[in-house]
SEMAR-552318 format. One record per atom (N, C-alpha, C): chain; atom name; residue in three letters; x, y, z. Coordinates in nm, 2 decimals. Each point is the difference from the previous one (the first is absolute). Layout:
N
+-------+-------+------+--------+--------+--------+
: vexlo : fitor : zaro :      X :      Y :      Z :
+-------+-------+------+--------+--------+--------+
:     A :    CA :  ala :      X :      Y :      Z :
...
+-------+-------+------+--------+--------+--------+
This chain:
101
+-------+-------+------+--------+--------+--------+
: vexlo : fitor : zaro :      X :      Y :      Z :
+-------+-------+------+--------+--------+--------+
:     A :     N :  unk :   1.43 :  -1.10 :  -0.19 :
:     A :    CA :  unk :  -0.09 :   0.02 :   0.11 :
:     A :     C :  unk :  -0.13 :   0.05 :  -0.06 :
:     A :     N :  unk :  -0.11 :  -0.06 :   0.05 :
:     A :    CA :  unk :  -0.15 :   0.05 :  -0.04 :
:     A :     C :  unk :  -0.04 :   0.09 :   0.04 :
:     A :     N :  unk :  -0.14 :   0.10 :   0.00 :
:     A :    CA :  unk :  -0.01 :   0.07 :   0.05 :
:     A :     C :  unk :  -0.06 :  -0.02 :   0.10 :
:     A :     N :  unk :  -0.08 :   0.06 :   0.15 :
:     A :    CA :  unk :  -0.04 :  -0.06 :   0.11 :
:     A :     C :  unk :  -0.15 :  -0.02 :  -0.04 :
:     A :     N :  unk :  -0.03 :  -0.10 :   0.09 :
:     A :    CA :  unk :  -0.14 :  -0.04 :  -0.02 :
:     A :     C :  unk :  -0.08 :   0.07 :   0.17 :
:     A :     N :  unk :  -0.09 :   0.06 :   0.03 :
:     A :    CA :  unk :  -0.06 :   0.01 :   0.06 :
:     A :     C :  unk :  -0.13 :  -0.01 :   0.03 :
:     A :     N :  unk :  -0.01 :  -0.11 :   0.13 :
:     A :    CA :  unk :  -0.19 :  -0.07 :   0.04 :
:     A :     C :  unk :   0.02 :   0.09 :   0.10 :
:     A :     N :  unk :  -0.19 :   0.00 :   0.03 :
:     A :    CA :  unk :  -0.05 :  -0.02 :   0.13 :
:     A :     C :  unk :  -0.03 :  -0.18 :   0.06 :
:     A :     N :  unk :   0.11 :  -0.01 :   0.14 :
:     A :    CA :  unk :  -0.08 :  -0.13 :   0.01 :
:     A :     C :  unk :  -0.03 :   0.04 :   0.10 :
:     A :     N :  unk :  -0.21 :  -0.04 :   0.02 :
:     A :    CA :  unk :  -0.04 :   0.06 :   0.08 :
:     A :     C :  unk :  -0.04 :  -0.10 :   0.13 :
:     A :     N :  unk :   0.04 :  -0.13 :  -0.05 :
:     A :    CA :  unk :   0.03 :  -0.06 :   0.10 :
:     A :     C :  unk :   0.10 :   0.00 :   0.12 :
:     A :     N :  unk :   0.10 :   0.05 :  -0.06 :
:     A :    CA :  unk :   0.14 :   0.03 :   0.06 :
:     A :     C :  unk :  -0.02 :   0.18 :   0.09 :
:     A :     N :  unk :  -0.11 :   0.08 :  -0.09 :
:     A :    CA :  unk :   0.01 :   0.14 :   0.06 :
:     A :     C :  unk :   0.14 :   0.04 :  -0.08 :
:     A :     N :  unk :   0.03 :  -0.06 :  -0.10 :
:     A :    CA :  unk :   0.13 :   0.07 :  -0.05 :
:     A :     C :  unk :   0.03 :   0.01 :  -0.15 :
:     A :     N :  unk :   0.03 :   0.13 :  -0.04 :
:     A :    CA :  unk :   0.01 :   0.00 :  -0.14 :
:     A :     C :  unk :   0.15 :  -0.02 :  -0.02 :
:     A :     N :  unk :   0.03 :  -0.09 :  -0.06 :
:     A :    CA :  unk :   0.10 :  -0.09 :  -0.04 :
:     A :     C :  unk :   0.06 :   0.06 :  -0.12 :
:     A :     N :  unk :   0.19 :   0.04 :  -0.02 :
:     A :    CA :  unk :   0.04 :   0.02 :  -0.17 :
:     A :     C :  unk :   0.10 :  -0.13 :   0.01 :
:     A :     N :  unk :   0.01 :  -0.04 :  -0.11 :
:     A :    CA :  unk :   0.12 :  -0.06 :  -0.06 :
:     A :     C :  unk :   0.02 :   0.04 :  -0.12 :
:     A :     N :  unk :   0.13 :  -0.08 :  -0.03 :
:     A :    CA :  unk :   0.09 :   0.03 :  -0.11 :
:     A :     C :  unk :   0.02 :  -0.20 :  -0.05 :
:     A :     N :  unk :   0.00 :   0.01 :  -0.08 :
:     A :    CA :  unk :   0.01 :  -0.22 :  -0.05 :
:     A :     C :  unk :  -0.05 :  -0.05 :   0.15 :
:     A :     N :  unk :  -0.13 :   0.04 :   0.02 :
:     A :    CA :  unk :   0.02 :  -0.10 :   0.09 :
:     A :     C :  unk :   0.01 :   0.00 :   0.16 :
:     A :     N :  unk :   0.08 :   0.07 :   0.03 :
:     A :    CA :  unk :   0.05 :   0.07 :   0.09 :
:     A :     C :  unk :  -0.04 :   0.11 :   0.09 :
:     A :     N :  unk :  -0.08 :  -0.02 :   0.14 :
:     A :    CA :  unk :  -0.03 :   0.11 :   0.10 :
:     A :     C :  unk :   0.14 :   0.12 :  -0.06 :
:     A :     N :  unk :  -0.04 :   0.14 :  -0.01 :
:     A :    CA :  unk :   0.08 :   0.05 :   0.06 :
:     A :     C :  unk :   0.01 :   0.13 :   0.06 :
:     A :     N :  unk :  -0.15 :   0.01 :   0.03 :
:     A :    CA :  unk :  -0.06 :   0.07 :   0.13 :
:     A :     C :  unk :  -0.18 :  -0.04 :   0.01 :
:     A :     N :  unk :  -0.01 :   0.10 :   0.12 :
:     A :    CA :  unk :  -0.14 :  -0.04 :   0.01 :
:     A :     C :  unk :  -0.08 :   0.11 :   0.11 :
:     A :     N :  unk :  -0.15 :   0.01 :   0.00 :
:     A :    CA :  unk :  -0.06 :   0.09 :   0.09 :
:     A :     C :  unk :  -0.06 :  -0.05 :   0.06 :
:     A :     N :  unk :  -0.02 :   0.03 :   0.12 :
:     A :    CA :  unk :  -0.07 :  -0.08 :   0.13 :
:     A :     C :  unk :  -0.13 :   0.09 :  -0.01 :
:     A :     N :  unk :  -0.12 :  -0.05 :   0.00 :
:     A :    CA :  unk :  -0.09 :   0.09 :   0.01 :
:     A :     C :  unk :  -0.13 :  -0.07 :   0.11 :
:     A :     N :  unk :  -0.11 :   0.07 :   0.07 :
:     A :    CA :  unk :  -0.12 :  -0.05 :   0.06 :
:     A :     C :  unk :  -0.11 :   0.10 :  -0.07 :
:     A :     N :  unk :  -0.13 :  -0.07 :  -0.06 :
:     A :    CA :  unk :  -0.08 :   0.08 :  -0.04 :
:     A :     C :  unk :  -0.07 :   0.03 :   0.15 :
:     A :     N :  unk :  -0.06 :   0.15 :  -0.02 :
:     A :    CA :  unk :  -0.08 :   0.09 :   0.09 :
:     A :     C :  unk :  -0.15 :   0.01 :  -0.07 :
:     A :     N :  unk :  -0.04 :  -0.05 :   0.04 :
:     A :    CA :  unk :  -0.14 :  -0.02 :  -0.02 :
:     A :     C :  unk :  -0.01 :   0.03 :  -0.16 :
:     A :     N :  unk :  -0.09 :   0.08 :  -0.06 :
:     A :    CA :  unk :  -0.02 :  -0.08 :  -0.17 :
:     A :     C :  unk :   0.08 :   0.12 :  -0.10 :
:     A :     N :  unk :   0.03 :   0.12 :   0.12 :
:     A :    CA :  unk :   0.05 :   0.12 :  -0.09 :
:     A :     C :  unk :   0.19 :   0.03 :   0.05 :
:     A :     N :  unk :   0.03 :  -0.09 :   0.06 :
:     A :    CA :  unk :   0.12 :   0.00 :  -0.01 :
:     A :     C :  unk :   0.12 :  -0.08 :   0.07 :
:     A :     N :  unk :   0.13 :   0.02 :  -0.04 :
:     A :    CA :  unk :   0.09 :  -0.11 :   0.05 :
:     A :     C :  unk :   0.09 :   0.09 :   0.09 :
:     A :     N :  unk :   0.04 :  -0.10 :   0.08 :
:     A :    CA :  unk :   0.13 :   0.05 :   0.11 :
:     A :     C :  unk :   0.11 :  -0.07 :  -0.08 :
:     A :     N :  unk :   0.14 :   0.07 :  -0.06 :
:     A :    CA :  unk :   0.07 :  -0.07 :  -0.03 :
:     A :     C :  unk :   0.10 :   0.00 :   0.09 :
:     A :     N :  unk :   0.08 :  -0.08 :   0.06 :
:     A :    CA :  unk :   0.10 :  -0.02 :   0.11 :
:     A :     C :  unk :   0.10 :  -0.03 :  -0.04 :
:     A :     N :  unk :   0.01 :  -0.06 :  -0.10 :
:     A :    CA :  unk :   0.16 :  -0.04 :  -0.01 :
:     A :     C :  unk :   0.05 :   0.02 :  -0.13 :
:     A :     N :  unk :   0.11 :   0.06 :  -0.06 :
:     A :    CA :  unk :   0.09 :  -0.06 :  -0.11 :
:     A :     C :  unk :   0.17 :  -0.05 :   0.00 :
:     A :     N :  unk :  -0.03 :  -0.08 :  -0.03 :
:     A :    CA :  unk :   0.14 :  -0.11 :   0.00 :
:     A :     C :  unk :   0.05 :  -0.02 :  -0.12 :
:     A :     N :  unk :   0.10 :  -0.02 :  -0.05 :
:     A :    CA :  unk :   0.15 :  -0.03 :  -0.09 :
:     A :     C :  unk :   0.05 :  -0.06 :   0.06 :
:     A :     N :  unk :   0.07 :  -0.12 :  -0.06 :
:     A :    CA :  unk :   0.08 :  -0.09 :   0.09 :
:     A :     C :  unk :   0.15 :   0.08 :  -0.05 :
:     A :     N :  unk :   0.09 :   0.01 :   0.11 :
:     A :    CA :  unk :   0.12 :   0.00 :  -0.04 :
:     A :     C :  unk :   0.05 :   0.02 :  -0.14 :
:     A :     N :  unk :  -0.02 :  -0.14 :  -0.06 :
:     A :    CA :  unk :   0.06 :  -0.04 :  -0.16 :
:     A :     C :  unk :   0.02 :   0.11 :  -0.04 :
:     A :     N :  unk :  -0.17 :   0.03 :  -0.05 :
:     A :    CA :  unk :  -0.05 :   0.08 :  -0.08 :
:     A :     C :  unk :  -0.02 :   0.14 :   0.02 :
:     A :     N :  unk :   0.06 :   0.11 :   0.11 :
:     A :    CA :  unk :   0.01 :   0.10 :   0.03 :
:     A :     C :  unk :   0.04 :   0.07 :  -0.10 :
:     A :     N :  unk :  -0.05 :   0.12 :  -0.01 :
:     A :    CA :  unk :   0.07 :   0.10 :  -0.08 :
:     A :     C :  unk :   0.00 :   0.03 :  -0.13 :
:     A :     N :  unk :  -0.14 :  -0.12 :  -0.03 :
:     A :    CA :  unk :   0.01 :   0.02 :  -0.15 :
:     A :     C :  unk :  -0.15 :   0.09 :   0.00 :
:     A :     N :  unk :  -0.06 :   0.02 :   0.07 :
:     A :    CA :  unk :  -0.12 :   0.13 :   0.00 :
:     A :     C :  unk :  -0.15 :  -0.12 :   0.00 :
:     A :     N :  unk :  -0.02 :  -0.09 :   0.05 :
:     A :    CA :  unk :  -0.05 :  -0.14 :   0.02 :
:     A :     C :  unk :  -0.13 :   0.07 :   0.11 :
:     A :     N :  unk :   0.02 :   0.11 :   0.11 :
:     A :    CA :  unk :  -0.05 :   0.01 :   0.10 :
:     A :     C :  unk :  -0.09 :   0.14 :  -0.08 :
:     A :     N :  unk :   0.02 :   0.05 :  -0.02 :
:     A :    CA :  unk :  -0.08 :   0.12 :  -0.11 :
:     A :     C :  unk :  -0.06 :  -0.05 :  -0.09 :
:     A :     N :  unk :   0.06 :  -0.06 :  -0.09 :
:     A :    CA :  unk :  -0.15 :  -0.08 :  -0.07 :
:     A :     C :  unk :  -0.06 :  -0.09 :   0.04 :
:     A :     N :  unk :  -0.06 :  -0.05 :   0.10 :
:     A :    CA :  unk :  -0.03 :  -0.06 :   0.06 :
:     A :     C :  unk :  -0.11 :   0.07 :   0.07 :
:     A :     N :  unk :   0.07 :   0.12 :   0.06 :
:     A :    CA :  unk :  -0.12 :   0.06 :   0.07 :
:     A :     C :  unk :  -0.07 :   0.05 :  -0.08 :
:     A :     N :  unk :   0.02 :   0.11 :  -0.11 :
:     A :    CA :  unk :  -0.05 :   0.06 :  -0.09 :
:     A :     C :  unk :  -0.13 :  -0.09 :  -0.05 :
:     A :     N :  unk :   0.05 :  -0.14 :  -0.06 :
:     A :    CA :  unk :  -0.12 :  -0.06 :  -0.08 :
:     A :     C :  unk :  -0.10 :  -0.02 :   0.14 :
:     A :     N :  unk :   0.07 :  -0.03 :   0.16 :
:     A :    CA :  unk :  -0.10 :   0.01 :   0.09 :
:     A :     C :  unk :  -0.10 :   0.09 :  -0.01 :
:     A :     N :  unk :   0.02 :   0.12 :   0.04 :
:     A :    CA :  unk :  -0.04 :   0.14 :  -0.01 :
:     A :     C :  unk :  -0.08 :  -0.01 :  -0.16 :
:     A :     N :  unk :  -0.01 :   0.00 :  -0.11 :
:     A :    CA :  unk :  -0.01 :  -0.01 :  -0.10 :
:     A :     C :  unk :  -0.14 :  -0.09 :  -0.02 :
:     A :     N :  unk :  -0.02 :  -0.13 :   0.03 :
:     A :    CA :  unk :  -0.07 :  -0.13 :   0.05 :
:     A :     C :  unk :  -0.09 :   0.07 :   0.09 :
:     A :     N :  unk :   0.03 :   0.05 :   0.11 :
:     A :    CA :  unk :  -0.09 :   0.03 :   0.10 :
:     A :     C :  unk :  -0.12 :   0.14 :  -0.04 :
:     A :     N :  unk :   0.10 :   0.06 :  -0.10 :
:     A :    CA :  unk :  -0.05 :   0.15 :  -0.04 :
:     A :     C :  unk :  -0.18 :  -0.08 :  -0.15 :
:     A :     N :  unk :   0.08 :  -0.04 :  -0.02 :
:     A :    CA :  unk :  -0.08 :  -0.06 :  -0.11 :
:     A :     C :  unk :  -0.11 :  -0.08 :   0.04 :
:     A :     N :  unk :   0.00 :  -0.10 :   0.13 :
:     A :    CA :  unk :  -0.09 :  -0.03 :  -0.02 :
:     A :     C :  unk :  -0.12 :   0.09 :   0.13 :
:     A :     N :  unk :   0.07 :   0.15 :   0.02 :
:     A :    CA :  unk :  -0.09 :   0.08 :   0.04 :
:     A :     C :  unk :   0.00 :  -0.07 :   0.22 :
:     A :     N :  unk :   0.14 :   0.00 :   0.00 :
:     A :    CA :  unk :   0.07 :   0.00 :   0.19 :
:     A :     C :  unk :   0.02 :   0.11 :   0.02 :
:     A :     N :  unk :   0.09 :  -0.01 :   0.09 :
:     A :    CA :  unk :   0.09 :   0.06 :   0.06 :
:     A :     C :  unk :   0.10 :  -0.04 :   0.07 :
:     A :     N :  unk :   0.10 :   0.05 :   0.03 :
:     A :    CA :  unk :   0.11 :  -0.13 :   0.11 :
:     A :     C :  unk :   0.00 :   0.09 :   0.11 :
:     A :     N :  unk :   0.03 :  -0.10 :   0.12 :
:     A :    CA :  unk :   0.02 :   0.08 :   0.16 :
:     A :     C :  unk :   0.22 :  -0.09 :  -0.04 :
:     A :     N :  unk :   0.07 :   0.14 :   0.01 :
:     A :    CA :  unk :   0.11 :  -0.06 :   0.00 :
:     A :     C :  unk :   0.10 :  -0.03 :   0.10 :
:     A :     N :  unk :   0.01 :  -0.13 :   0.09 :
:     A :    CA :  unk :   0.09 :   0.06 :   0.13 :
:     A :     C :  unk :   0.15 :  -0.07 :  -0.05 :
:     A :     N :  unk :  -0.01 :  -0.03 :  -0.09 :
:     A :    CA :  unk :   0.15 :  -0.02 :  -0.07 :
:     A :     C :  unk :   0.08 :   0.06 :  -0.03 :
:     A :     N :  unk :   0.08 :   0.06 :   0.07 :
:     A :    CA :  unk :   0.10 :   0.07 :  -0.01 :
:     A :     C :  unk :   0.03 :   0.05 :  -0.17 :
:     A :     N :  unk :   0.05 :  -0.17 :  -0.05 :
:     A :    CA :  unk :   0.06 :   0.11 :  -0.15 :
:     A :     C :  unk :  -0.11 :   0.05 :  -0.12 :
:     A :     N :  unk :  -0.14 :  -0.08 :   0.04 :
:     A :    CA :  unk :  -0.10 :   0.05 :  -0.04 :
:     A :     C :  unk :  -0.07 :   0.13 :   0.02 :
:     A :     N :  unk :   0.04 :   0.08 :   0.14 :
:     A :    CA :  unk :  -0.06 :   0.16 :   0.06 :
:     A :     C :  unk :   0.12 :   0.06 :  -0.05 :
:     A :     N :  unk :   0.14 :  -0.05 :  -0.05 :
:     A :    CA :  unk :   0.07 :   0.09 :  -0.01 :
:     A :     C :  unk :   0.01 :   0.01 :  -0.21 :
:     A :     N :  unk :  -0.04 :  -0.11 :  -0.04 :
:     A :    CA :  unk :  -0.05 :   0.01 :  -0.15 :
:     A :     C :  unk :  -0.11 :   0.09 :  -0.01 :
:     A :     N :  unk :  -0.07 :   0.03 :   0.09 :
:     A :    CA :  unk :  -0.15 :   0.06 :  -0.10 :
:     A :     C :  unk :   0.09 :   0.14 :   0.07 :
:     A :     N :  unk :   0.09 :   0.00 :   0.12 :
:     A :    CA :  unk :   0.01 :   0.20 :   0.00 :
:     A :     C :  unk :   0.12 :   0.03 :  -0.11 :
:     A :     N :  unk :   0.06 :  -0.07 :  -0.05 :
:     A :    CA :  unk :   0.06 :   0.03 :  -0.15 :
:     A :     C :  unk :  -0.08 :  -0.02 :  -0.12 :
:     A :     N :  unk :  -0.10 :  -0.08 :   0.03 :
:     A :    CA :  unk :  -0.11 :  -0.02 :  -0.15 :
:     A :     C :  unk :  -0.06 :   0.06 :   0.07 :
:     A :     N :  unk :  -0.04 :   0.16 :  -0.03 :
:     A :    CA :  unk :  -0.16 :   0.04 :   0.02 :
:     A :     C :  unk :  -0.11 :  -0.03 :  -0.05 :
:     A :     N :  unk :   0.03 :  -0.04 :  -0.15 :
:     A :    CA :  unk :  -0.08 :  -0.03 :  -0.09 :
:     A :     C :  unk :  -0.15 :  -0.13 :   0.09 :
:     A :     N :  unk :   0.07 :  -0.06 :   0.10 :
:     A :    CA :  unk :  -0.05 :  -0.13 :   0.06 :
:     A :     C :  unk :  -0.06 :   0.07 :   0.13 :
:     A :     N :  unk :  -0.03 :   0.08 :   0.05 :
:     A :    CA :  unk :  -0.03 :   0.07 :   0.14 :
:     A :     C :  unk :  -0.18 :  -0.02 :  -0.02 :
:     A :     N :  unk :  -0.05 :   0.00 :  -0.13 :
:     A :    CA :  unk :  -0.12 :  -0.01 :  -0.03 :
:     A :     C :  unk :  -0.07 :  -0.17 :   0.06 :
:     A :     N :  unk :   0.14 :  -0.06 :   0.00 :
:     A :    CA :  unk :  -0.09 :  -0.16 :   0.04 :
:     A :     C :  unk :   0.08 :  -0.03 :   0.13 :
:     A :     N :  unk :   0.02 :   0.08 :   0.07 :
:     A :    CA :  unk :  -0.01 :  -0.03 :   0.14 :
:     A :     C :  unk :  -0.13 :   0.03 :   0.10 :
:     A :     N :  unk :  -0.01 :  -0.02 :   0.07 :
:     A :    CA :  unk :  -0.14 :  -0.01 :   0.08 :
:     A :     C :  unk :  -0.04 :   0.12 :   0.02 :
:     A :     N :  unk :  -0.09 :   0.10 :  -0.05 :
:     A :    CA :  unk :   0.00 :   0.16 :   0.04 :
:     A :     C :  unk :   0.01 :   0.04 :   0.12 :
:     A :     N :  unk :  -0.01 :  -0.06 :   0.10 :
:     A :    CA :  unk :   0.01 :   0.00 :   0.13 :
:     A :     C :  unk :   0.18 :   0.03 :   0.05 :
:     A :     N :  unk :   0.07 :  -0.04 :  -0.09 :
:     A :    CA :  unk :   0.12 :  -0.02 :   0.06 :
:     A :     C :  unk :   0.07 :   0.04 :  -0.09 :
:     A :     N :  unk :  -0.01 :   0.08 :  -0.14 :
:     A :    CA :  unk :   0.07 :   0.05 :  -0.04 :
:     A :     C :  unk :   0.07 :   0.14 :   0.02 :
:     A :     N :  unk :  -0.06 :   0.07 :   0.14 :
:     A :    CA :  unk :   0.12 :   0.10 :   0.02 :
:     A :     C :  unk :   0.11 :  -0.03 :   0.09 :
:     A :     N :  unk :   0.03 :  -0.14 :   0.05 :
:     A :    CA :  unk :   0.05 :  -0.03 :   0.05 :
:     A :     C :  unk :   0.13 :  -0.04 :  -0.08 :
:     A :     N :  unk :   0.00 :  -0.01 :  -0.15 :
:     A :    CA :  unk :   0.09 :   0.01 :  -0.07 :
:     A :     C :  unk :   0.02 :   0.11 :  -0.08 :
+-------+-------+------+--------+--------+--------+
């Protein structure tokens, strides 16, 4: 097995990982005007649960968004509940809504 490949397709609103090939998760996102994204969704299919697919995933989200100088509005559940175990990440949420996590 390879290691995952992770895009932004911004056609889709979705940053995409695979493994050979292979979806095997992905982030739903809507940009918010030019300084930041709403991310809504992350999904794992079944298959591939449990192999830690949904954390790195968000991470390089968070990570992507930090770098090119965003922020995320997060109403995705495993995304608001990643950045209140990653503090390190509370810096690229929207300052407005970070005491809400």
């Amino acid at each position: 097995m390879s290691q995952p490949v992770i895009t932004d397709d911004t056609t889709a609103r979705r940053y995409r990982m695979s493994v050979d090939g292979e979806e095997v998760a992905y982030v739903e996102y809507d940009p918010v005007g030019t300084a930041s994204i709403l991310i809504k969704h992350t999904e794992v299919p079944a298959a591939h649960e449990g192999k830690g697919y949904a954390s790195a995933i968000v991470r390089h989200v968070l990570e992507d968004v930090r770098a090119q100088g965003r922020t995320v509005i997060p109403i995705c559940p495993y995304t608001m509940n990643f950045v209140r175990k990653h503090r390190e990440y509370l810096d690229v949420v929207r300052e407005d809504l970070r005491g809400s996590l």
